[in-house]
N, C-alpha and C positions, 0 to 999 in steps of 0.2 A: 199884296202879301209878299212876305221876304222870305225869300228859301235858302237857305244853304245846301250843297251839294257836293258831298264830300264822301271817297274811297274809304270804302271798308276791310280791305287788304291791301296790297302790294302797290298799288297804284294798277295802272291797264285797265281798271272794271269796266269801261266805258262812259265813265262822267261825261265827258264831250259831247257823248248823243245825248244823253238824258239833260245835261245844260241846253243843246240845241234843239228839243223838245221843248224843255220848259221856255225856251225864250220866246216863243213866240206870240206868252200873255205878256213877256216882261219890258221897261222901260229899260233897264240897265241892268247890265253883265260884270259882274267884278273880280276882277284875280286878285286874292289878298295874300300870296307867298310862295316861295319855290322861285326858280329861275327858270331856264331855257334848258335845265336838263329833266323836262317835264315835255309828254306830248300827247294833244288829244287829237284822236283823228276822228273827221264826220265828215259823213259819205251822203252827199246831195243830187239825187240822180246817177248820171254818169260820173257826178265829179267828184274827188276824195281831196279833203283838205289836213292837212296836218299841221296842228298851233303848237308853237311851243310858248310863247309869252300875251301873242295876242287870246286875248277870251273867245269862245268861241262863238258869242253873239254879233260878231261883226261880219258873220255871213247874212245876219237878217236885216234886211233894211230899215233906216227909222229907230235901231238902240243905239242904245248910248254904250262903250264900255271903258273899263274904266282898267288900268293895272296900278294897283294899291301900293303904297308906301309899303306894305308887309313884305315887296318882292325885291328880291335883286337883280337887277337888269343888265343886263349884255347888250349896250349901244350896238356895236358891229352885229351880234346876234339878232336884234329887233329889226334892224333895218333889212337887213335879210330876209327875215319873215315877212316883213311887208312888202318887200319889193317883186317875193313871189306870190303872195297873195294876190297882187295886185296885177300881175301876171296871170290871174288865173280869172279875172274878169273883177274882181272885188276893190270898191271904193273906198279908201281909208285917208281920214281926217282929219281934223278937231272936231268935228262934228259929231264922228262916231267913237271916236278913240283919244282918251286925255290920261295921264303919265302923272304921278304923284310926285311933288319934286324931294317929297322923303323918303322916295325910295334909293335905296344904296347902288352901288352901280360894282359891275362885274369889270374890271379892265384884265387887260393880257398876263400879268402879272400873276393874278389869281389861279389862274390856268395853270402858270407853269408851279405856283406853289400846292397847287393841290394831287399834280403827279408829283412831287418831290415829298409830299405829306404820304404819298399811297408808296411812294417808295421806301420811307423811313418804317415803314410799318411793317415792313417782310412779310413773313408769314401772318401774322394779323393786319392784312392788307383789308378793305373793306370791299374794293371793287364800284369804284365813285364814275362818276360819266366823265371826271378829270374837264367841266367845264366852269369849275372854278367857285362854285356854289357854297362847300365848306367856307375857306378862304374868307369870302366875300360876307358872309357871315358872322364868321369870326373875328373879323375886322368890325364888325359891325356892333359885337358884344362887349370889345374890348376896347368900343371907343374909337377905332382906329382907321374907319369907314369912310370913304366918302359915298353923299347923297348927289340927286342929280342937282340940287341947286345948288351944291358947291362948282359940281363942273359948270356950269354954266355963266362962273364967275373964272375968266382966265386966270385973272391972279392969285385967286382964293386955291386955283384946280393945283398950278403950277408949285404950292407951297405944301397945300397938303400930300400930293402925288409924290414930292419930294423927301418931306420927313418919314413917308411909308416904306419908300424902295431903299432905305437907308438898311434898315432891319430886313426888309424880304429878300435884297439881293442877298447877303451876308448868307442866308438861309439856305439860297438859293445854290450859293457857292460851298458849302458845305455838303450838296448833294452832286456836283459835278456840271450845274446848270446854269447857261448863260445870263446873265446879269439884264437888269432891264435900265434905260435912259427915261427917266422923266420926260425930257421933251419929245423923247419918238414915242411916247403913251401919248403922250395929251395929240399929237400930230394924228397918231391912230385911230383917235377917236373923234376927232375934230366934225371929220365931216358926219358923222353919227349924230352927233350930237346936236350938228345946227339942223338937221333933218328933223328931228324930235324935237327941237324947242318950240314950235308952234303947239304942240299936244299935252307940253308940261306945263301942270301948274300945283295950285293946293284943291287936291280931289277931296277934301273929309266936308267944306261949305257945302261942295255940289253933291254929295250923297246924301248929309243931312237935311240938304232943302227938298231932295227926290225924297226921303223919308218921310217928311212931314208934310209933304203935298199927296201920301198916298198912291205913290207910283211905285210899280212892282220890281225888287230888284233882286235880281240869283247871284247869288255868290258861287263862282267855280272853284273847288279846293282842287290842286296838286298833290300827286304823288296820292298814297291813302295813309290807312291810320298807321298800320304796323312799318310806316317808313315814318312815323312823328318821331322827334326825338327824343320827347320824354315818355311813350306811350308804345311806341314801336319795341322791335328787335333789336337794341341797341347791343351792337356799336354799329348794326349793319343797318345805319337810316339814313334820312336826308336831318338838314341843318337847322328847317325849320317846322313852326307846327302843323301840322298837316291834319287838325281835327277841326270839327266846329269853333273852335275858340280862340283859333287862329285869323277866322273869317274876319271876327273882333276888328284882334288887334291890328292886323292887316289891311285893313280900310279904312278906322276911323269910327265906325259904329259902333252901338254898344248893344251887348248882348238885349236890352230891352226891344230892340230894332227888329229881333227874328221872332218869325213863327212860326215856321217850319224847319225841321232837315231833313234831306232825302239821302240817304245812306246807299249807297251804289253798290255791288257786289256781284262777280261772274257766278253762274250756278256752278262753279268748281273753283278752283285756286288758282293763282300762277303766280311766281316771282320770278324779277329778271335781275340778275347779279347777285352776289353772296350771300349769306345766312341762313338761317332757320328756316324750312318748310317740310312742318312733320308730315305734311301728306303726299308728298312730290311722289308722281308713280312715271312710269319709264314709259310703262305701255300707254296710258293715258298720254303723256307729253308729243310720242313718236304717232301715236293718232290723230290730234289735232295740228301739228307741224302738218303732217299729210294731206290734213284738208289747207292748209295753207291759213293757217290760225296761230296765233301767238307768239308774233316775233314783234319786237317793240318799238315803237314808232317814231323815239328819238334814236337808237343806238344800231335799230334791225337786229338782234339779237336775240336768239329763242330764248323766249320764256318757260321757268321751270314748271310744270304741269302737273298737279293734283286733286284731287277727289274736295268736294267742299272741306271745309274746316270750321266749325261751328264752336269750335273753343274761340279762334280767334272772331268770328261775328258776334258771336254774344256780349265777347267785350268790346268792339270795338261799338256797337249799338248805344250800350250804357256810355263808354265816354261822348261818344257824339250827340247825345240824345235824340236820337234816331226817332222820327214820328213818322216816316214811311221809308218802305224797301222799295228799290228800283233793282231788280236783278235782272244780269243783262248774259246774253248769251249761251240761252236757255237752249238754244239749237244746236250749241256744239253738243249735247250730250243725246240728239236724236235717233244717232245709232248704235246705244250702249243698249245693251240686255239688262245687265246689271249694275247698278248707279248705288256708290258707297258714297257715306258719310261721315265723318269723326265728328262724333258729339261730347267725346271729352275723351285727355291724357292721363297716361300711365307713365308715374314717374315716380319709379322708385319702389315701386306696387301699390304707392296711395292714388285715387281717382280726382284730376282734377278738373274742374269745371271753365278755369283763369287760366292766359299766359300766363307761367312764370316770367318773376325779374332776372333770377339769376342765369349768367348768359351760359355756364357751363350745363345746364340744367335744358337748356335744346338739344343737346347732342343725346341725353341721356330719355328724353319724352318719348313714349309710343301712341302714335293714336287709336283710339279704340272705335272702332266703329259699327255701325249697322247698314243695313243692303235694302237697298227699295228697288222694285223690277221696273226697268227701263219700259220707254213710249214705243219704241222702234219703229216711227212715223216723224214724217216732216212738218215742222210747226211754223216752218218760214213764211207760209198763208195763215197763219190765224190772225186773228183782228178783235176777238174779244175772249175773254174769261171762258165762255162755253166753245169756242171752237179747240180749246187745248184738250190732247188726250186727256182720258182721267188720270194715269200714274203720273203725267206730269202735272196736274192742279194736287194730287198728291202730295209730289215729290214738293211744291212749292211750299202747300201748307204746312208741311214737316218743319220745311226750312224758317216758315216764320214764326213757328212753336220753338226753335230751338236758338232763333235768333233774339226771341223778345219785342219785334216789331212785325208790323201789318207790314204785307206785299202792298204794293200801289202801284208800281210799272212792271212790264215782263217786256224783257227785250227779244227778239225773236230775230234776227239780222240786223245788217248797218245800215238800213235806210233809215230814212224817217219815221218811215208808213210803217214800219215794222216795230213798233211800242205798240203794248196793249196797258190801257189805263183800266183798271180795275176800281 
């Protein structure tokens, strides 16, 4: 069976446990987009691991995984990740880990042009990880991109590297920012890159013969829905698609391939960096900070805290085509009395069910809500359906009445052992 597994808000839901869950029926793990300003952390025992580009099945022994042509890589960034992984007791190979050579690649450049992009922007600033993801992207749309099998041709790197920094420095210098050399990028990257040439190759042969041989393969989405860019909060997203259909095009498979998605979602909100969150409450954020919850795993930066949002599940469900909910962190709300929900916006005094498109049109949304009475018990020992209080299989049911899909996992802490499969 093929799953896809993909954020139903902000990104943070917890995919990473729920991918590191599911992998343990799976043959192969695949990231099919996003960069390294993406991070899922899973907690194995005493040990906490935090990925930003590697999938998170390269904690289990014996998968394959795989980072898709969809994503854009940060050579110096990857070998980083694995150099501490590998530090932390974890084997990484060709064996377990192979690199698409059509994925685009992140160099230093990008970096400094995507602060100089968040600069140009003043007050309509986005608030970007400034790890160079837009950029990278955008080079990528406009043609103007290199993949990893161009670097891997020095001569090929050495030409294209060069007609790019023509236009980017020029750009660069109109924001007050140092100029970049061709050859101290390719020298920067050098030894990155011969570290990773054993693990690169053409990943779409090796998915579709795991396809067709009936080997089970998850797909981990980055970031969640309302950071896609056509589907999210725009302007305030990331660069690529971040929904089921991104899994696609990001790997090589074709939608015929899936049969499942698992749509991920905290039993409340959070977003970390700017824009829209009609539910953001203060007391709620300053209580979960408290318990030492919600700061985020690539940046450490609190994340903004509110009450579920069922306007944004309900569509993010139907885009993804959600055939089961995995809701994760059902325990942060063990000590609330009173547990609100927004099931749909007030905007303008008409009731709506949808995000709006239009982006003036957040500032102006109230969420409307209803109140269901809190557990005010610990659910971090339950293990099945029946050991949850009843306001929380309540509170759950609510949630998947107003979300349009069946619950299937309840997350209940960061272990392992702490999924309940319904």
């Amino acid at each position: 069976m093929n799953t896809i597994v993909n954020g139903l808000q902000w990104g943070d839901e917890g995919k990473g446990k729920i991918v590191d869950y599911l992998t343990e029926s799976a043959d192969f793990v695949v990231r099919g987009q996003g960069g390294n300003n993406a991070g899922h952390t899973v907690i194995v025992g005493e040990n906490k691991y935090i990925l930003h580009l590697v999938p998170s099945g390269i904690l289990w022994p014996g998968k394959q995984n795989v980072i898709g042509n969809g994503v854009v890589l940060d050579p110096l960034g990857l070998i980083q990740e694995i150099a501490t992984l590998e530090d932390q007791g974890v084997t990484i190979s060709p064996d377990n880990l192979l690199i698409s050579d059509r994925a685009h690649v992140v160099l230093p450049y990008h970096c400094d042009l995507d602060a100089a992009q968040e600069q140009a922007r003043g007050k309509f600033a986005i608030g970007t990880t400034r790890r160079g993801i837009g950029p990278a992207y955008s080079d990528k749309a406009t043609r103007n991109g290199l993949r990893l099998a161009d670097l891997l041709d020095p001569g090929m790197a050495r030409e294209l590297v060069s007609v790019r920094l023509e236009d980017a420095n020029q750009f660069l210098g109109l924001h007050n920012m140092d100029s970049h050399d061709p050859a101290a990028i390719l020298t920067a990257v050098e030894g990155a890159l011969e570290r990773l040439r054993p693990h690169v190759t053409n990943t779409i042969p090796t998915l579709h013969q795991a396809w067709k041989t009936g080997q089970n393969i998850v797909f981990e989405g980055a970031q969640g829905t309302f950071l896609d860019v056509d589907f999210g909060t725009y302007p305030f997203v990331t660069s690529s698609n971040t929904t089921s259909g991104g899994a696609c095009t990001g790997s090589g498979l074709p939608p015929v391939a899936i049969d499942r998605v698992v749509g991920v979602c905290k039993a409340y909100t959070t977003r970390v960096g700017e824009g829209a969150h009609i539910t953001e409450n203060q007391e709620l954020s300053d209580y979960l900070h408290g318990l030492g919850r919600e700061f985020g795993a690539t940046t450490g930066r609190k994340r903004r805290c509110g009450w579920l949002d069922c306007v944004l599940l309900r569509f993010a469900c139907m885009v993804n085509g959600v055939t089961d909910l995995a809701v994760t962190n059902l325990d942060g709300l063990d000590e609330r009395e009173e547990i609100r929900v927004c099931t749909a916006y007030d905007l303008d005094g008409i009731e709506h069910s949808y995000p709006p498109a239009q982006r003036d049109a957040w500032e102006r949304a109230k969420p409307i809500y209803e109140s269901h009475p809190g557990w005010m018990s610990d659910t971090s020992g339950c293990r099945s359906w029946e050991d949850l209080p009843g306001n929380a299989r309540n509170y759950l049911d609510r949630l998947s009445e107003l979300a349009g899909a069946p619950v299937r996992y309840v997350g209940i802490g960061p272990d392992r052992e702490q999924t309940i499969l319904l």
